[in-house]
N, C-alpha and C positions, 0 to 999 in steps of 0.2 A: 577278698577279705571283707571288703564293703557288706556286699551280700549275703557273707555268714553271720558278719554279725548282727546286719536284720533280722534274719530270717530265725536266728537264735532267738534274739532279742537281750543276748547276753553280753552286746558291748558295739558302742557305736564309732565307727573309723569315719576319722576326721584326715583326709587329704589334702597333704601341701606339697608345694617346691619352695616355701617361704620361709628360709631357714633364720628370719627372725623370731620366730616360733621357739627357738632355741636359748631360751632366757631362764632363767630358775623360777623368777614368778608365773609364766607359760606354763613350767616343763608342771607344774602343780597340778596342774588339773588333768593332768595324764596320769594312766598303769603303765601306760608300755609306748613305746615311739618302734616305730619298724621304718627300716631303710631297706630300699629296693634301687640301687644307688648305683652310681660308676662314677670314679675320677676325685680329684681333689674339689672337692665341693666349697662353696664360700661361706666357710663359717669362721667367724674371729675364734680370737682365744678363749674370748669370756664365753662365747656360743660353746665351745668346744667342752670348757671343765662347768657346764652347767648341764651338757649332758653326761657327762661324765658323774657331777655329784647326785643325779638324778639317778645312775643306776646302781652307784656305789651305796643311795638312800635307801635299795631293797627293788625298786620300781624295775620294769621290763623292756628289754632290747632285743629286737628279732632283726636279724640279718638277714634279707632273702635275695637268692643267685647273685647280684653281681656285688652286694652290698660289701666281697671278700674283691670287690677291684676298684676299693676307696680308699682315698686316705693314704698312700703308700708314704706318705713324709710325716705320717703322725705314727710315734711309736706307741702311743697309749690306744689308739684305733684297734693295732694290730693285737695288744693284748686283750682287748673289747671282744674282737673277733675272732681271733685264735690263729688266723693265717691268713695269707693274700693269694688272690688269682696265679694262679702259673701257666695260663695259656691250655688253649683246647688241642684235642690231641690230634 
């Protein structure tokens, strides 16, 4: 993702695991947050409904492979994402 959006030059990816990043004044200077994720990850509540009001603002959430084996104790994740992991076959 990095690399495309150099080489685009149409949008620059900023990487963390630093999920205080997760703040409404943060979440500001983002289009889009993408999770490439597994497991209940450590984010408070307020981390939680600031991305939340971040997407519900219009702004963009991309889920990629495992980001559907997150969250499994957050009901508002699963409607974020539409469904959870069920195991490879």
């Amino acid at each position: 993702m990095t690399q495309l959006g150099s080489n685009s030059g149409a949008f620059e990816v900023i990487a963390t695991e630093d999920t205080s990043e997760f703040s409404t004044e943060n979440l500001e200077r983002y289009a889009a947050v993408m999770f490439y994720t597994t497991g209940e990850l450590p984010m408070s509540a307020a981390q939680k409904r600031a991305l939340l009001k971040f997407v519900r603002s219009g702004r963009g959430f991309l889920g990629v492979h495992s980001a559907t084996d997150t969250f499994y104790t957050w009901p508002d994740y699963l409607d974020l994402v539409g469904g959870y992991f069920n195991g490879h076959p």
